[in-house]
PQR file with spaces between the fields and no chain letter, atoms N, CA, C, O and H, PARSE charges and radii, in Angstrom:
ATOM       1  N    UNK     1     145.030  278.946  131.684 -0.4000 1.5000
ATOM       2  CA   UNK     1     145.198  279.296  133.102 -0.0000 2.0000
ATOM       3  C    UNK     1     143.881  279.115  133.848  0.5500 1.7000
ATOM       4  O    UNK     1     142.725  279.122  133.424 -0.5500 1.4000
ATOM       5  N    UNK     2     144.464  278.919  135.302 -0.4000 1.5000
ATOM       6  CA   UNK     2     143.139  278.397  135.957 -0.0000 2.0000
ATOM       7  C    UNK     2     143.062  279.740  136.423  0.5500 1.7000
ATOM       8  O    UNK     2     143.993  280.539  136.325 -0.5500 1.4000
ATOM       9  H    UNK     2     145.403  278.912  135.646  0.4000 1.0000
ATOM      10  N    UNK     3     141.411  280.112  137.177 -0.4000 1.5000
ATOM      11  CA   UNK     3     141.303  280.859  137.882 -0.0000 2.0000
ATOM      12  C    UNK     3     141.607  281.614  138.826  0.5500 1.7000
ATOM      13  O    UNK     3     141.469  282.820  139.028 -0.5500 1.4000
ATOM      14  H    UNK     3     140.655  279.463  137.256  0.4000 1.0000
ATOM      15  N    UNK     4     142.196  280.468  139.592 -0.4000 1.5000
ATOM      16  CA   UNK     4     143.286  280.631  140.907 -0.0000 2.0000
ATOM      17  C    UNK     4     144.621  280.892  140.455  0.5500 1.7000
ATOM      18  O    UNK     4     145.507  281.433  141.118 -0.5500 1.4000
ATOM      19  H    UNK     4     142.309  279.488  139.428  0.4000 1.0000
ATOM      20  N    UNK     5     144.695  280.503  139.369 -0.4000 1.5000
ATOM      21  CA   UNK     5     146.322  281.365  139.014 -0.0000 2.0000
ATOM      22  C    UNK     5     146.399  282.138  138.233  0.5500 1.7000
ATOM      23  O    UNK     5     147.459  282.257  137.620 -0.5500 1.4000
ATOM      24  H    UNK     5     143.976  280.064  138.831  0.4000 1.0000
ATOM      25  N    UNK     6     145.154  283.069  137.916 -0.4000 1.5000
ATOM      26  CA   UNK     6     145.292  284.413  137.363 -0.0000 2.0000
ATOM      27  C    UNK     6     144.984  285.297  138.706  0.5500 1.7000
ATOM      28  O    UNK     6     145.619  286.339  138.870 -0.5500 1.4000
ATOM      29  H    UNK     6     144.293  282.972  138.414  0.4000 1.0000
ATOM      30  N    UNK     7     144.176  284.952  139.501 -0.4000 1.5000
ATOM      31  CA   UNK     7     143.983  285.667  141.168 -0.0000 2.0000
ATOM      32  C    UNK     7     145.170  285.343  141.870  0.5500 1.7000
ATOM      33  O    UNK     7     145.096  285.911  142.960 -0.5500 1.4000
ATOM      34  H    UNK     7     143.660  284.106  139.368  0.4000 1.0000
ATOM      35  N    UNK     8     146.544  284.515  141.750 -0.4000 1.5000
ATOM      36  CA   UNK     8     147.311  284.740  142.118 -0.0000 2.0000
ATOM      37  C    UNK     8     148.697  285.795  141.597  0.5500 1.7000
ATOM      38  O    UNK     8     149.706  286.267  142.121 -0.5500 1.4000
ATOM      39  H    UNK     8     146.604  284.053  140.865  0.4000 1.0000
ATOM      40  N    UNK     9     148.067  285.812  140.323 -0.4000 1.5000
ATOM      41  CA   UNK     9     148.808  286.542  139.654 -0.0000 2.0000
ATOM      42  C    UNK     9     148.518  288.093  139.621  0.5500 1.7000
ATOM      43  O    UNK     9     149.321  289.019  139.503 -0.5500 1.4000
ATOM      44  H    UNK     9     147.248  285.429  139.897  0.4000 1.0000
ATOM      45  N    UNK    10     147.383  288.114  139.733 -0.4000 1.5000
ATOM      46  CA   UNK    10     147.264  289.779  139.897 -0.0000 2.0000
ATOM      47  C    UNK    10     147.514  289.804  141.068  0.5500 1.7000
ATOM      48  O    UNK    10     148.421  290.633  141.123 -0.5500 1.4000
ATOM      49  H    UNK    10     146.731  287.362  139.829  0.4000 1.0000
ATOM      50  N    UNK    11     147.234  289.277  142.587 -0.4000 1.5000
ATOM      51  CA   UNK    11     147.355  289.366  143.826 -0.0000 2.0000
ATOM      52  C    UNK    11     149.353  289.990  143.962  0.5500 1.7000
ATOM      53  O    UNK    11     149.874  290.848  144.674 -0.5500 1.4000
ATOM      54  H    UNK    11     146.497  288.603  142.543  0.4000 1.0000
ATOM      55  N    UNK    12     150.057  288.842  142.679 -0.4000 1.5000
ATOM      56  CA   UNK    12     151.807  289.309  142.806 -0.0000 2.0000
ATOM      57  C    UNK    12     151.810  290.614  142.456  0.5500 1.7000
ATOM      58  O    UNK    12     152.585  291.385  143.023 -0.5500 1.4000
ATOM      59  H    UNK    12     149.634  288.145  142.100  0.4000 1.0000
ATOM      60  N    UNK    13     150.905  291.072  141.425 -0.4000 1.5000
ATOM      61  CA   UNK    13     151.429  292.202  140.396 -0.0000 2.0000
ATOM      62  C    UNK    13     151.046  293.310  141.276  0.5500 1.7000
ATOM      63  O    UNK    13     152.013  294.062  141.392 -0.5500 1.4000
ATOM      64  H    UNK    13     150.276  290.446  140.965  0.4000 1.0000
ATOM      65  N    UNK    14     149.895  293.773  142.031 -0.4000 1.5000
ATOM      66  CA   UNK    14     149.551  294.140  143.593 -0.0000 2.0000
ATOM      67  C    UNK    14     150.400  294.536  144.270  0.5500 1.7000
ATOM      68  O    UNK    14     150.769  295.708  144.356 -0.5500 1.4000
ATOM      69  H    UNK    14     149.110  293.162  141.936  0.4000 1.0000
ATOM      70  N    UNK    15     151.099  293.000  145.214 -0.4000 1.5000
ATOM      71  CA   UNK    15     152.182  293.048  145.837 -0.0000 2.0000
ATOM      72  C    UNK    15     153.801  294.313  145.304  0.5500 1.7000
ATOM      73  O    UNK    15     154.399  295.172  145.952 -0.5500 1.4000
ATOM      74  H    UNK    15     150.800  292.049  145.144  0.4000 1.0000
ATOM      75  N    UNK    16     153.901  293.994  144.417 -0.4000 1.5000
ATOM      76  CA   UNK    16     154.923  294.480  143.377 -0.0000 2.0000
ATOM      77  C    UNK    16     155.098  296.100  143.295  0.5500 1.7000
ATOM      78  O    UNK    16     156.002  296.840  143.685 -0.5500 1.4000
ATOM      79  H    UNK    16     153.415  293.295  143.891  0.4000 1.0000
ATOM      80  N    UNK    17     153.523  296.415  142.444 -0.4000 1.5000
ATOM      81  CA   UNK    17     153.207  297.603  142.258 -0.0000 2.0000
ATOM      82  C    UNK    17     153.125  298.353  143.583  0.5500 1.7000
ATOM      83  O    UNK    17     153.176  299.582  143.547 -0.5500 1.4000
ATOM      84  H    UNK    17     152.790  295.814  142.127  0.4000 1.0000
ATOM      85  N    UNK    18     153.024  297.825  144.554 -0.4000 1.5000
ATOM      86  CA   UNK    18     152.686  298.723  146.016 -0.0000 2.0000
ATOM      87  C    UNK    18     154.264  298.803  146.695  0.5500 1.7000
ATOM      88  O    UNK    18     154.463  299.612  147.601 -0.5500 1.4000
ATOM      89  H    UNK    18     152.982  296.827  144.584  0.4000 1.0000
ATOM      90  N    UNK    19     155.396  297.898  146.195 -0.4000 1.5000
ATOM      91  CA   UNK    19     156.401  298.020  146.960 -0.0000 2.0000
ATOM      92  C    UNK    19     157.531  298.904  145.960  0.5500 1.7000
ATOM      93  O    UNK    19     158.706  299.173  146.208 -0.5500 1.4000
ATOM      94  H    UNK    19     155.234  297.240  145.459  0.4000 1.0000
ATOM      95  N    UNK    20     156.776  299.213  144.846 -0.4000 1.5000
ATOM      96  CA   UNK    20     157.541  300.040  143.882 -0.0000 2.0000
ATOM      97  C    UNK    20     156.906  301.475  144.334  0.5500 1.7000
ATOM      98  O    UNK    20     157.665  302.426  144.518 -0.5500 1.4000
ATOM      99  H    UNK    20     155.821  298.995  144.644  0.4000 1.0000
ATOM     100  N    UNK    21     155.219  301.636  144.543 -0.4000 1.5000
ATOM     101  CA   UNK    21     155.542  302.841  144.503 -0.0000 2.0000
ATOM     102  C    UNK    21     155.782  303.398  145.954  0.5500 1.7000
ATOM     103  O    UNK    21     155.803  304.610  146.167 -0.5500 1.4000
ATOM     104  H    UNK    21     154.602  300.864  144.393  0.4000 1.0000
ATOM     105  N    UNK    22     155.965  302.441  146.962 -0.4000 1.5000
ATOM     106  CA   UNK    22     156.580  303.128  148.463 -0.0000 2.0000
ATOM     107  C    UNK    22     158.004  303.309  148.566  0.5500 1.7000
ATOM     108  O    UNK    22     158.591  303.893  149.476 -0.5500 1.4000
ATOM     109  H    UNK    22     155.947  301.456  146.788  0.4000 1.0000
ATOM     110  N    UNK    23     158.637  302.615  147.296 -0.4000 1.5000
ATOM     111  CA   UNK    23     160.123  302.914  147.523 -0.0000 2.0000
ATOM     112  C    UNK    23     160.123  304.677  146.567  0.5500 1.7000
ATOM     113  O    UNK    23     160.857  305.636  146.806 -0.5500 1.4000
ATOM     114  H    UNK    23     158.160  302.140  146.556  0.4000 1.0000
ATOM     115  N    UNK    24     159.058  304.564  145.527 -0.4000 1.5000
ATOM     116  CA   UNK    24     159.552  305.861  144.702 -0.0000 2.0000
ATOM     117  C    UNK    24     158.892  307.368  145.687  0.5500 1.7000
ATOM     118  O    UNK    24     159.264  308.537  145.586 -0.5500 1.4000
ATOM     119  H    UNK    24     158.462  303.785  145.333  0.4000 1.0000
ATOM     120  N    UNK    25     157.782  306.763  146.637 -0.4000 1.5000
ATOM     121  CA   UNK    25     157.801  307.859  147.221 -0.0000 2.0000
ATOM     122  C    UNK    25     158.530  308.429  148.456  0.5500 1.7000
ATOM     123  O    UNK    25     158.228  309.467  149.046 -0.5500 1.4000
ATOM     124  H    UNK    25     157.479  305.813  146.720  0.4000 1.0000
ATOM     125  N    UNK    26     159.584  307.545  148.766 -0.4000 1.5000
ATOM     126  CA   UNK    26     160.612  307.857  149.614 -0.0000 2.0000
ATOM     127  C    UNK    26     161.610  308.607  149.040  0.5500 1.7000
ATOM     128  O    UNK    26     161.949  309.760  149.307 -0.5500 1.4000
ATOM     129  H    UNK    26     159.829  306.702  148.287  0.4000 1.0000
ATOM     130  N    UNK    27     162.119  307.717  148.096 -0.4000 1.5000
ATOM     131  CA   UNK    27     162.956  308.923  147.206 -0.0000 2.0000
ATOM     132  C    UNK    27     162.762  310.545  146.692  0.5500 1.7000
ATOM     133  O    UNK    27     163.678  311.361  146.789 -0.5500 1.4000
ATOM     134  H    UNK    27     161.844  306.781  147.880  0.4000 1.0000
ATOM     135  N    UNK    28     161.400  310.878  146.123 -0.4000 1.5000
ATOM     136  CA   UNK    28     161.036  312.125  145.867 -0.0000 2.0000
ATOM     137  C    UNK    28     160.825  312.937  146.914  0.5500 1.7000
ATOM     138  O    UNK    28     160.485  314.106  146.731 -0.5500 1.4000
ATOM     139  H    UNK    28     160.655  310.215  146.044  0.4000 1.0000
């Protein structure tokens, strides 16, 4: 893997992790 597609890849996992935990703190 190139550089730019491990910085795009954490940049998704980011994305992801932040829209998981705004949905779980709506629910609680």
């Amino acid at each position: 893997m190139t550089v730019a597609e491990i910085k795009a890849s954490v940049a998704e996992l980011k994305v992801a992790v932040g829209s998981l935990g705004r949905r779980w703190g709506r629910d609680t």
